[in-house]
Legacy VTK file of the C-alpha trace (Angstrom):
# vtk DataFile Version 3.0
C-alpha trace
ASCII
DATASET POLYDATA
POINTS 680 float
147.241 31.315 75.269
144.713 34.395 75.002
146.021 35.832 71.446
143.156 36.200 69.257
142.752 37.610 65.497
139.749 37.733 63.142
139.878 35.789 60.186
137.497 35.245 56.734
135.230 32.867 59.286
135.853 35.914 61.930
135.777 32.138 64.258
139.652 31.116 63.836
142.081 31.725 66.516
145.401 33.038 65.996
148.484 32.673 67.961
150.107 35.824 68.135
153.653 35.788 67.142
154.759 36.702 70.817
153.296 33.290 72.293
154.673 31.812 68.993
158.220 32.763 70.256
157.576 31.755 73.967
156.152 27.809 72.379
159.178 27.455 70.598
161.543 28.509 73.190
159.817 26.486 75.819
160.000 23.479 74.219
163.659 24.166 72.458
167.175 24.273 75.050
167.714 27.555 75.864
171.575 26.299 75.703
171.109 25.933 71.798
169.056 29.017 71.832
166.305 29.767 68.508
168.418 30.992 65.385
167.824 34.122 64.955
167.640 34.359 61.233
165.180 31.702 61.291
162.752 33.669 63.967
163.209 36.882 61.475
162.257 35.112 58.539
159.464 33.438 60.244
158.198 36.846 61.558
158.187 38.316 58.041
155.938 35.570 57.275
153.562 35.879 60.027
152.866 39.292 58.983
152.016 37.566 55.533
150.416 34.939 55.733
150.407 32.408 52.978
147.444 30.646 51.184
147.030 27.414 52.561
145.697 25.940 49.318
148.209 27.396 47.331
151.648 26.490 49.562
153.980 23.936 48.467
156.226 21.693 50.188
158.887 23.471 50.037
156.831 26.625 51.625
155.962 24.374 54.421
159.041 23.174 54.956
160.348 26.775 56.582
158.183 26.323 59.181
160.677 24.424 61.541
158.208 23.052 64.003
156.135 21.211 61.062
158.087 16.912 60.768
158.267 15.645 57.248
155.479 13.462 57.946
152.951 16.216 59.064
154.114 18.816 55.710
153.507 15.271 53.592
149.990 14.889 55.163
148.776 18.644 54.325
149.818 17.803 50.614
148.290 14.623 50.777
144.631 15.805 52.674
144.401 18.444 49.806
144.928 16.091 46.749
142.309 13.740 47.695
140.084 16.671 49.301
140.558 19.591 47.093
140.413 23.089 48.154
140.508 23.652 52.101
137.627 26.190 52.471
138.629 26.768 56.847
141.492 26.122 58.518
139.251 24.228 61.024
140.012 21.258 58.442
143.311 21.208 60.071
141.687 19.027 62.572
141.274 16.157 59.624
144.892 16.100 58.586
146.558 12.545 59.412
149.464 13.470 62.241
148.563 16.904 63.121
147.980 17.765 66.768
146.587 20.637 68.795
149.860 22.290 69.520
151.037 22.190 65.423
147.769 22.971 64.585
147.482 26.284 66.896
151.226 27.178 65.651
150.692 26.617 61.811
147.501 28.801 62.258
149.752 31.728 62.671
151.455 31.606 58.977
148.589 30.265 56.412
145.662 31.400 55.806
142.317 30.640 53.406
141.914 33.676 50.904
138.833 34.302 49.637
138.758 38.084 49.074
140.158 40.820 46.720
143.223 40.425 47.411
143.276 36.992 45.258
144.519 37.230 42.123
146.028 34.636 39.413
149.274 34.462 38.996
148.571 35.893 35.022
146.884 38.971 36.347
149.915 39.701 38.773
152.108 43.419 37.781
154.190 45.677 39.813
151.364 47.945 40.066
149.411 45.479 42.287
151.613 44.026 44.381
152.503 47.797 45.045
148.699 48.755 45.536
148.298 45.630 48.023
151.531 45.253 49.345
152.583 45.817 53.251
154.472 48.274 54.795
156.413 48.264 58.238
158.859 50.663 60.180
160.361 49.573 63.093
162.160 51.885 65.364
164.227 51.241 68.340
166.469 52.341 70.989
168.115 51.545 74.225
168.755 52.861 77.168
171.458 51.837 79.815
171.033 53.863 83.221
174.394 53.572 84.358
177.487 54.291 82.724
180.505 51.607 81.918
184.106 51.894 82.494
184.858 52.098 78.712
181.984 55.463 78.232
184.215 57.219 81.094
186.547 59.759 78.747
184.271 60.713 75.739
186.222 63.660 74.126
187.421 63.101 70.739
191.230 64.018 72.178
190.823 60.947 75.001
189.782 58.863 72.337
192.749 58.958 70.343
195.242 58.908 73.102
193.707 56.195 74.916
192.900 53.522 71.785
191.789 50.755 72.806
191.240 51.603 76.481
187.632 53.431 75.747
185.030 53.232 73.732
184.624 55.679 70.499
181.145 56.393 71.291
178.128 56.922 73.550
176.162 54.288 75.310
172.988 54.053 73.325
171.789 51.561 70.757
169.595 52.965 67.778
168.276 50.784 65.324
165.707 51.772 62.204
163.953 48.690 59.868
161.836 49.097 57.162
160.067 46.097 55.021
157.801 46.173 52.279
156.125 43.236 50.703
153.686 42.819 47.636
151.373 40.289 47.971
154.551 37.898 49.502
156.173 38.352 45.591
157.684 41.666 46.311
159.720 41.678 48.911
162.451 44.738 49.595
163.973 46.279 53.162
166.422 48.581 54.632
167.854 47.795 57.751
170.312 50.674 59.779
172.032 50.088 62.859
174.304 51.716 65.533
175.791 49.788 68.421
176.600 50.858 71.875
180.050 52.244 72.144
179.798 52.775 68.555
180.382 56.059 66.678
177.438 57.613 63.845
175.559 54.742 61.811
177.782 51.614 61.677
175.432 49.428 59.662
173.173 49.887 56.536
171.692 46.717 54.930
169.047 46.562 52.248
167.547 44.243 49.598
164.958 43.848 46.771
163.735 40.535 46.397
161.240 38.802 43.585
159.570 35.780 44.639
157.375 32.863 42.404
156.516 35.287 39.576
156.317 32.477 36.196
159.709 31.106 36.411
161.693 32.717 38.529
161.287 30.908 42.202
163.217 34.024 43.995
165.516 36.464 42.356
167.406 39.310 45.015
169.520 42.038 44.482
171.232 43.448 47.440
172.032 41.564 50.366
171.482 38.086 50.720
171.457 34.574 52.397
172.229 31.253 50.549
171.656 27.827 51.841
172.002 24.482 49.788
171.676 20.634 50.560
172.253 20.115 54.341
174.576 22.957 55.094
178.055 21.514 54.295
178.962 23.824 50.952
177.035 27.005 52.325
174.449 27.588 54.902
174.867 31.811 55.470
171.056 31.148 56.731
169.427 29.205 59.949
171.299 26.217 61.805
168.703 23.914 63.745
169.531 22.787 67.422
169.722 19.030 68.384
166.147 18.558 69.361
164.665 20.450 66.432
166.839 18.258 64.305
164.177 15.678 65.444
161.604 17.265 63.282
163.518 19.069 60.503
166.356 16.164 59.467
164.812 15.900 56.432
165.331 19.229 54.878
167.572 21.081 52.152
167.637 23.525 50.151
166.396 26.028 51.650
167.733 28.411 48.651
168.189 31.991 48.709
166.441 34.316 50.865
166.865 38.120 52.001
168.551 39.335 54.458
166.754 41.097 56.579
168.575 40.794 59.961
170.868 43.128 61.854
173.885 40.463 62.023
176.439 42.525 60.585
178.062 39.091 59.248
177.435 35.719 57.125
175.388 37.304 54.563
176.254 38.077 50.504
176.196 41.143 48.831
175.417 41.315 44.817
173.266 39.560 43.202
171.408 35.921 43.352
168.374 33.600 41.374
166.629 30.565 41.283
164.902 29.587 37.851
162.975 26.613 38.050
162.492 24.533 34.593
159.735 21.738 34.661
161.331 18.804 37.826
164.919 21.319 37.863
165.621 23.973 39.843
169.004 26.321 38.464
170.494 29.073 40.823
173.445 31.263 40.351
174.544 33.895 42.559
177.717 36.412 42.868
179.055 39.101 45.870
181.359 41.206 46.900
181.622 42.845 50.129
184.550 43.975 52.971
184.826 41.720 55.898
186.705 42.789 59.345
189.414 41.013 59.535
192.761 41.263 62.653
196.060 41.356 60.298
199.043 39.519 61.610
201.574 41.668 63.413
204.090 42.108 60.200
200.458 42.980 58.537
201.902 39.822 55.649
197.904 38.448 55.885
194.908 38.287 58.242
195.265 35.801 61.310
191.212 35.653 61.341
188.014 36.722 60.178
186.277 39.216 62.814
182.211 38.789 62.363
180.882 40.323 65.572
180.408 43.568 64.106
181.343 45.367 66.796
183.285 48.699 65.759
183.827 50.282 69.369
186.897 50.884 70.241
190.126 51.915 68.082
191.259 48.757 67.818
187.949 47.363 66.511
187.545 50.114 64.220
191.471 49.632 62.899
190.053 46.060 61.824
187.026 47.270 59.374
186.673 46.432 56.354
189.826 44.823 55.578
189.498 42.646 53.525
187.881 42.022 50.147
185.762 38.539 49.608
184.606 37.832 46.476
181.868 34.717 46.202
180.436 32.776 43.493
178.387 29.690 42.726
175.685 27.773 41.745
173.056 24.795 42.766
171.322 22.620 40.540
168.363 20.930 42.033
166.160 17.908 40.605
163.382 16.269 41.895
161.274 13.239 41.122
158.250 11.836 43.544
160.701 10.811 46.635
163.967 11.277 45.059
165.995 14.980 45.645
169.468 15.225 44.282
170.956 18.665 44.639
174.497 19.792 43.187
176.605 22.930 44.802
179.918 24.593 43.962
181.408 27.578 45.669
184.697 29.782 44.899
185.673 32.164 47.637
188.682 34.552 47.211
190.276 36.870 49.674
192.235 39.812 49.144
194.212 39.367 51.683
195.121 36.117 52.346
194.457 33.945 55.808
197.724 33.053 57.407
196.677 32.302 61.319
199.442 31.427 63.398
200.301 27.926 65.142
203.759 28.367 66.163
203.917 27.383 69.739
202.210 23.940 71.405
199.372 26.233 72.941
198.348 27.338 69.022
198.622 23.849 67.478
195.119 22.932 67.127
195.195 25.796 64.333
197.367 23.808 61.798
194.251 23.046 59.612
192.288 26.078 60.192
191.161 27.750 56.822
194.405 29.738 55.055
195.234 31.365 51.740
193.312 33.647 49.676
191.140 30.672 47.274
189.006 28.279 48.318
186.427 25.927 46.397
184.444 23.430 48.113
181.291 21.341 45.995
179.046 18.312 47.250
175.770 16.702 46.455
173.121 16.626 48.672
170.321 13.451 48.079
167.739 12.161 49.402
164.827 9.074 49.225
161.707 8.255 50.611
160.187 4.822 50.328
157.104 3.901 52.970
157.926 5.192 56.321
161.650 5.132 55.754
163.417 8.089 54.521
167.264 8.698 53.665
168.732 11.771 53.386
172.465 13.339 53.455
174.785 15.158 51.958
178.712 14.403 50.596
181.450 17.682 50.501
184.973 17.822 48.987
187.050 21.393 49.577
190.022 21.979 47.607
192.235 25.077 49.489
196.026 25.976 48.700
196.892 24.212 51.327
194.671 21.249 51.903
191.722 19.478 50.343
189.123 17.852 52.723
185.896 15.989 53.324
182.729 15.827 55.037
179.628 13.783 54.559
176.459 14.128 56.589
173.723 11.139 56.595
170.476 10.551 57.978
167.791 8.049 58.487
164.319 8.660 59.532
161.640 5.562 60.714
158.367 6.385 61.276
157.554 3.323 63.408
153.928 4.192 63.258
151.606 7.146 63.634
152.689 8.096 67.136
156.611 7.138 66.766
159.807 8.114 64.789
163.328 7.062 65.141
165.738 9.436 63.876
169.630 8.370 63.213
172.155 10.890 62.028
175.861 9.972 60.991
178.635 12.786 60.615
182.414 12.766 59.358
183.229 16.290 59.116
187.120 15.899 58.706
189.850 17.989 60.139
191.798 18.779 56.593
187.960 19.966 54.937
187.435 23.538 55.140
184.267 25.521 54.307
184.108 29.104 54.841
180.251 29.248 55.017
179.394 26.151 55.999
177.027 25.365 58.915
175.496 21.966 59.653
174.309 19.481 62.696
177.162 18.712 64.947
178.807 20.293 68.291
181.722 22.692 66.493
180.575 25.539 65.085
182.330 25.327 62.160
181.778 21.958 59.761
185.066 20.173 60.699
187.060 17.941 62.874
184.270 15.806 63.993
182.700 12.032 64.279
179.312 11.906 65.585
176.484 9.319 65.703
172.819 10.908 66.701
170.035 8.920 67.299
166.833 10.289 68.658
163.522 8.731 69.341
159.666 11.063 69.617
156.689 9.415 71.017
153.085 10.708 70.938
151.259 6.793 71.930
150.310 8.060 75.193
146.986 10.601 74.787
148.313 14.369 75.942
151.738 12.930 76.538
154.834 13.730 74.276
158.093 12.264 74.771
161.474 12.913 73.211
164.807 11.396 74.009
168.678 11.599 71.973
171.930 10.254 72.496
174.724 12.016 70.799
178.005 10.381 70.647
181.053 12.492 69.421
184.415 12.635 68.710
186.886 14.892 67.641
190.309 13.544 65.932
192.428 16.442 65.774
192.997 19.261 69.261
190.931 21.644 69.605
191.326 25.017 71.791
192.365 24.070 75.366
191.856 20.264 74.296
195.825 19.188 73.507
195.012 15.569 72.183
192.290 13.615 70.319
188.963 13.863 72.525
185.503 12.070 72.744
182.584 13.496 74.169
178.561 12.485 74.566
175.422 14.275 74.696
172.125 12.690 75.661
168.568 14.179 76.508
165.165 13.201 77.559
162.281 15.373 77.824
158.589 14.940 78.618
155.789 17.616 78.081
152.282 16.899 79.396
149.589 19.254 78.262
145.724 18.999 78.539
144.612 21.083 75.457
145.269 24.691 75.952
144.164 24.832 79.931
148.068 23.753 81.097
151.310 22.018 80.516
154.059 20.867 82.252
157.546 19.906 80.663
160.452 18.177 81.999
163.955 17.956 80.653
167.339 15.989 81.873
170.350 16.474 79.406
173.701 15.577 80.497
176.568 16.712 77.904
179.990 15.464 78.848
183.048 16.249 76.656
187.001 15.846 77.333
189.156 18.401 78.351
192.953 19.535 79.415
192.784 18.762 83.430
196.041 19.517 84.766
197.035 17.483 87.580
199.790 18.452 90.168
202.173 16.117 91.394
204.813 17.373 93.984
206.563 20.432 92.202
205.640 19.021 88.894
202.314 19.319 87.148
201.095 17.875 83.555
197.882 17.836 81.753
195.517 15.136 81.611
192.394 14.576 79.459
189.331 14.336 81.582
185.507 14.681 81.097
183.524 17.614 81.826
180.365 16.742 82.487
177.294 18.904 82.572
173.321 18.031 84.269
170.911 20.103 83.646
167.336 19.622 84.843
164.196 21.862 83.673
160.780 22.050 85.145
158.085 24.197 83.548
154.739 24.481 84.144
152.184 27.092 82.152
148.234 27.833 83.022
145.914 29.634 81.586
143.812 31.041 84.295
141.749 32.572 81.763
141.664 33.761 77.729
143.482 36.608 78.636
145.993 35.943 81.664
148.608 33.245 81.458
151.025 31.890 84.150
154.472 30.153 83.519
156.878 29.202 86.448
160.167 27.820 85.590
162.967 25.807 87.377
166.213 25.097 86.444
169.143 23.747 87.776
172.944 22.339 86.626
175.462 20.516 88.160
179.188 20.422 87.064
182.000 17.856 87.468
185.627 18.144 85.906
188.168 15.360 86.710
189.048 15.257 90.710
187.918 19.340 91.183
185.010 20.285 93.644
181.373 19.919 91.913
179.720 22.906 90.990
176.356 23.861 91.462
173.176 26.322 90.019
169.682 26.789 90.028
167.135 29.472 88.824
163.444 29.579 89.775
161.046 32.505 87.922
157.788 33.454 87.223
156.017 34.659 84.487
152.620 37.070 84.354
151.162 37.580 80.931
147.761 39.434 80.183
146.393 40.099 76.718
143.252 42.269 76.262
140.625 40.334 73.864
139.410 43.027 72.438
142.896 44.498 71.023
146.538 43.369 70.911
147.524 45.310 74.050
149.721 43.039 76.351
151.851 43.168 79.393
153.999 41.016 81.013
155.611 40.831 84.415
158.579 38.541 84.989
160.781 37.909 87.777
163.675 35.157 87.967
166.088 34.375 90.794
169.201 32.825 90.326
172.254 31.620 92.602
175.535 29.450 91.062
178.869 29.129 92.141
180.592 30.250 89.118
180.087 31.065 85.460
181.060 27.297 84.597
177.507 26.663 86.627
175.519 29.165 84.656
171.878 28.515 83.609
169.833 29.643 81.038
166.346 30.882 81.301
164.633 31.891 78.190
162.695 35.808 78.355
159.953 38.046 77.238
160.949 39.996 74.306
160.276 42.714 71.888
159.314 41.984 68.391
162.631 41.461 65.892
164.312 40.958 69.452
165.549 37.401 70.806
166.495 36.842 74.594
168.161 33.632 76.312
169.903 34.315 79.533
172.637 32.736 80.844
172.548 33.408 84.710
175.634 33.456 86.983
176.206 34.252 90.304
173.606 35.321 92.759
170.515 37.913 92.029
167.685 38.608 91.075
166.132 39.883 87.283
163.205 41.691 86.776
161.644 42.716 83.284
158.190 44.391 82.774
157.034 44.321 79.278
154.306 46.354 77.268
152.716 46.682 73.954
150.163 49.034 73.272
148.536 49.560 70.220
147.855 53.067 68.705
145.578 54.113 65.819
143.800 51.265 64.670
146.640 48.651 65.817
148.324 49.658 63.049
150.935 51.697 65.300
152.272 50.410 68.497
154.391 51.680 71.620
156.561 48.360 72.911
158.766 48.668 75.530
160.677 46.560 77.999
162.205 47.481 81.339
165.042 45.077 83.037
166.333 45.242 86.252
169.271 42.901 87.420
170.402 43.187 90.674
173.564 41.026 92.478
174.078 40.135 95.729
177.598 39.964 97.913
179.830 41.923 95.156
180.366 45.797 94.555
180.894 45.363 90.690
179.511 43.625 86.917
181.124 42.598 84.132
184.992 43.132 83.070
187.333 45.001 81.496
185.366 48.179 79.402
182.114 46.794 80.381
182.773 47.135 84.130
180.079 48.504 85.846
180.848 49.776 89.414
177.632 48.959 91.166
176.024 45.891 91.937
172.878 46.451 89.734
172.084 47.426 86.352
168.926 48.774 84.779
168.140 49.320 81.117
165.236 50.138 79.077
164.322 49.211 75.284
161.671 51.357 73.484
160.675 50.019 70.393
157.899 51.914 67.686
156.226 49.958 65.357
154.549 51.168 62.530
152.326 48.519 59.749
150.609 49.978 56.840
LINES 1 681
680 0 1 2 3 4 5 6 7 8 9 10 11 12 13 14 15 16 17 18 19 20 21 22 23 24 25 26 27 28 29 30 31 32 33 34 35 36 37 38 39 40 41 42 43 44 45 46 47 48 49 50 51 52 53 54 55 56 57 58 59 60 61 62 63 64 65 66 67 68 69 70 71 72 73 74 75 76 77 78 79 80 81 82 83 84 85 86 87 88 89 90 91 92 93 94 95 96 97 98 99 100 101 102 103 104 105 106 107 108 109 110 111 112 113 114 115 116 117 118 119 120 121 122 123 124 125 126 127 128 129 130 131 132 133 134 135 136 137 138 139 140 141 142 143 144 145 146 147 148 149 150 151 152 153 154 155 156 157 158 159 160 161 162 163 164 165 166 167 168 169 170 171 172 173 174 175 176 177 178 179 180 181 182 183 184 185 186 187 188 189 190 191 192 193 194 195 196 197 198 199 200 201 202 203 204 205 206 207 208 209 210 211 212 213 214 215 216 217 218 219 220 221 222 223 224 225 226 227 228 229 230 231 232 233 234 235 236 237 238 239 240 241 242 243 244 245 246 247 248 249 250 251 252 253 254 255 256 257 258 259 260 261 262 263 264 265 266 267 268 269 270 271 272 273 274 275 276 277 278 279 280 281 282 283 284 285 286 287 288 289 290 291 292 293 294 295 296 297 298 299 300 301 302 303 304 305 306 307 308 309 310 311 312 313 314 315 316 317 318 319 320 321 322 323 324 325 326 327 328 329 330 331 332 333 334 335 336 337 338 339 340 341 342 343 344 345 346 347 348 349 350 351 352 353 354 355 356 357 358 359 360 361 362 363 364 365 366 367 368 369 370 371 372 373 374 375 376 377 378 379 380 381 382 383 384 385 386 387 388 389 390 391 392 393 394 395 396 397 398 399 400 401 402 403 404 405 406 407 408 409 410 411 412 413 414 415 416 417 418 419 420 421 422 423 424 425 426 427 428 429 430 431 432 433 434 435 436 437 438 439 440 441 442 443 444 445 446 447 448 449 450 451 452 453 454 455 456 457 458 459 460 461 462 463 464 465 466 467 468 469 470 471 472 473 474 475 476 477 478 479 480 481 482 483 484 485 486 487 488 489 490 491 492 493 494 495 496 497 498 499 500 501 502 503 504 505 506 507 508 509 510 511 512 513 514 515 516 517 518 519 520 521 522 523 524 525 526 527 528 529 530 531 532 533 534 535 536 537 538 539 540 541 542 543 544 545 546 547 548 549 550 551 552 553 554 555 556 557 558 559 560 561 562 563 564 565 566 567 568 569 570 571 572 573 574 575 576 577 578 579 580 581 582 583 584 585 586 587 588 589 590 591 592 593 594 595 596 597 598 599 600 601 602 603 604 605 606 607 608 609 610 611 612 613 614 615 616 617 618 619 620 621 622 623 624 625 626 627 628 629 630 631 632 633 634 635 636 637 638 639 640 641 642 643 644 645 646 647 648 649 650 651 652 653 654 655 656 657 658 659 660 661 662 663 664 665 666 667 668 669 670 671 672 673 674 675 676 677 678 679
């Protein structure tokens, strides 16, 4: 990697955040994809760096590629050493390799300048003197037109509802951030979607952060997560294979939001007050929600949250509904014990009635209804030697069913080198949590037995190994699944590096999980459960040819079987170009990836160059080829830069893309995304 930044020593390297994003994705499943609330946060913090003499655990702890053992051995390498005076003592810290090392680099810092000040001498007036500014604006631009942009005046709008879009084909989107010495924080976020008429989004927040007592106070819109995501988690949701690193955490707390989701977040008012070993929190919102009303408009069949507002249809389904939230966390700690205590109250204007009135519905007869909800748990966890137990226990309590769901963990480090991770989940069918969001397959935290158990291995010098099985099953039907089903995951992966010259990783992961097969028998026909099985292989190898010009080629290919139907088959092969000057941050990539499955079910995913506050993870279909050419050029000082990326996707053997409004009658698409940045 050729990103380089001064420091106090003027001799430490820096990642920059862009090869920070391409790390994390290389080594994640693109499948699972990188939250993006969790890369937002962490690029917030990479434009502030914290002291790395003055962070805590619980600071460390939001850095998702740091393991319990390696945030333990920072703490523990500064109490017996003192003060770290470069972050070249890094290098002395029991557990932490090159590749943690170079990424950790990227978000701390040693202070030793002006800037320092005790936390007595800290007012508004300096954190406003010293604080940071940034502006980010972007837009994008589709060259070629879709079938919903095709009658534009106001009078075709209305007579055509749902049949075309309400407005052009351009996305806009303005940011601004501000943060005082990482105490102050406030934004503004404003957004407008494609097909999307005027400004559809404004978002903003004011946020005070360790100043005496208070640990983070935020007015505005917010994010809340407690214990291990089973009351509330409105914030990040690791994959499986980060789980490997980050089972141990909770609490995360409260925290801004600063991203353009349009959903999941709070709006009102929110604080943590910390008292000696306690920790006391308290927050309260009120905000509209889309929501689709039931056709004699008696309640809301289900919460919309894509906050999409294109059509009339979408539009009809803004703001619907009134949710009002409230709760609290109490949080104690002692050495190696953590008990945490949550309690939420939701209540909905208009109530939740979805509909399960024919067989094909049934799997909805437990989904969330009514207009009050209250779910509580207590989250724990223990450390003793190299064994550490974690979890967390849930009861909801609905109008029309109460519920429960406990998530537990256990985490062996064998030795230096080794770690055995186990994970147990009951998330039952009749437990219902509006915001919850925690380890499992559903995306919602219910209806699901699981055992996890994962295994990383660092014994062999430059060779890192990591390896899961997942075993699930679900006890109640689920969409197109008419009957109790099972299912398995499991995934090993290999990545061989020799320091920062080259790498190469390899992946297998085969995830196989029952579902309605319908088998035909003369003029008769009837379902069947069967398993759908999914391989997927990865190759990836990265060079550095020099400090300043880095080479990544990727392979990837899947292969699906469902009960007695033909296999299906894909594969994708690209290649990534990436040049950095040394002597600014001016970068370009080149990247082009071909791809050829037979069908959508086949798809792969290839993970992509983007633009800062921007996330990309393909999922290729079909047969093409994509091209993207990506630039950043600083302006002024690199305080102002020009980013912009340029994709090009063409298909081969068919005349049209995409469905429906987003038809677009040619057999190639081109689009370009100009982004301004602008740090003071």
């Amino acid at each position: 990697m050729c990103a380089f930044c001064q420091t106090d020593s003027q001799e430490e390297k820096r990642m920059a955040w862009e090869d920070f994003v391409t790390v994390m994705m290389e080594e994640m499943d693109e499948e699972d994809g990188l939250d993006e609330v969790m890369l937002e946060r962490l690029e917030e913090l990479y434009g502030n760096p914290m002291d790395i003499n003055e962070a805590g655990k619980e600071d460390l702890e939001m850095l998702p590629f740091l393991s319990q053992e390696q945030v333990e051995g920072i703490l523990r390498y500064r109490e017996r050493n003192g003060r770290m005076e470069s972050l070249g003592e890094l290098m002395m810290v029991e557990g932490l390799g090159l590749k943690e090392r170079e990424m950790l680099k990227a978000f701390v810092e040693v202070r030793r300048s002006r800037y320092d000040h005790d936390m007595q001498d800290l007012t508004v007036g300096k954190m406003l003197k010293y604080g940071r500014n940034e502006v980010v604006w972007r837009t994008d631009v589709p060259f070629y037109t879709k079938e919903g942009y095709k009658l534009t005046d106001e009078k075709g709008v209305r007579k055509t509802g749902n049949k075309v879009y309400r407005g052009d084909r351009f996305h806009h989107s303005f940011r601004y951030g501000f943060s005082g010495m990482r105490h102050l924080l406030a934004g503004v976020q404003v957004e407008k979607d494609a097909g999307e008429s005027g400004v559809d989004y404004v978002s903003g927040y004011v946020m005070l952060k360790d100043v005496g007592c208070v640990k983070r106070a935020v007015l505005g819109n917010y994010r809340v997560s407690f214990g291990k995501g089973l009351v509330m988690n409105s914030g990040m949701k690791f994959g499986k294979m980060m789980m490997l690193s980050t089972v141990d955490r909770m609490d995360a707390g409260i925290t801004q939001h600063s991203s353009m989701n349009e959903s999941g977040y709070f709006t009102g008012g929110a604080a943590t007050i910390r008292l000696g070993d306690w920790q006391v929190s308290a927050f309260g919102s009120y905000r509209k929600a889309d929501g689709t009303y039931n056709r004699d408009s008696t309640g809301m069949s289900s919460l919309k949250t894509d906050g999409l507002h294109r059509t009339q249809l979408e539009w009809s389904k803004r703001g619907n509904v009134g949710v009002s939230n409230f709760g609290g966390n109490v949080h104690w700690e002692y050495k190696r014990l953590r008990l945490s205590v949550t309690t939420m109250w939701t209540h909905l204007d208009v109530p939740l009635m979805p509909k399960y009135d024919t067989k094909a519905s049934a799997y909805r007869v437990y989904n969330a209804s009514g207009r009050r909800f209250m779910v509580g748990g207590m989250a724990y966890a223990y450390g003793y030697r190299t064994l550490t137990f974690s979890g967390e226990t849930a009861f909801s309590n609905t109008e029309k069913q109460n519920g429960m769901a406990t998530l537990n963990t256990l985490r062996w480090r064998v030795n230096s080198d080794n770690v055995l991770t186990v994970i147990g989940r009951y998330y039952g069918a009749k437990f219902v949590s509006l915001y919850g969001k925690a380890f499992g397959e559903n995306s919602m935290v219910q209806n699901e037995e699981g055992v996890f158990v994962g295994w990383t291995s660092k014994s062999v010098k430059n060779l890192e190994l990591e390896a899961y099985v997942d075993a699930m099953y679900f006890p109640w039907l689920k969409q197109g699944i008419s009957a109790s089903s099972y299912g398995w995951e499991g995934m090993l992966q290999a990545l061989y590096s020799r320091g920062r010259k080259w790498s190469l990783l390899a992946r297998y992961r085969l995830k196989s999980k029952q579902k309605d097969f319908t088998v035909d028998r003369g003029k008769k026909s009837f379902k069947v459960l069967e398993y759908d099985s999914h391989h997927t292989v990865k190759l990836q190898l990265n060079y550095t040819l020099s400090p300043c010009l880095n080479l990544r080629t990727s392979a990837t290919g899947s292969y699906i079987s469902f009960g007695t139907g033909p296999a299906e088959r894909g594969f994708a092969v690209g290649e990534d170009i990436r040049w950095k000057s040394s002597k600014s941050k001016m970068r370009f990539v080149v990247s082009v990836t071909y791809f050829d499955t037979d069908s959508y079910n086949a798809r792969v995913y290839f993970s992509e160059p983007s633009l800062p506050y921007t996330f990309s993870s393909s999922a290729y279909s079909d047969h093409g080829i994509r091209t993207i050419l990506l630039a950043s050029v600083p302006i002024a000082r690199t305080s102002l830069f020009i980013n912009g990326k340029f994709t090009m996707t063409k298909y081969f053997g068919r005349d049209s893309i995409g469905s429906g409004l987003e038809t677009i009658h040619a057999n190639h698409k081109e689009d370009l995304l100009i982004q301004i940045r602008w740090i003071i």
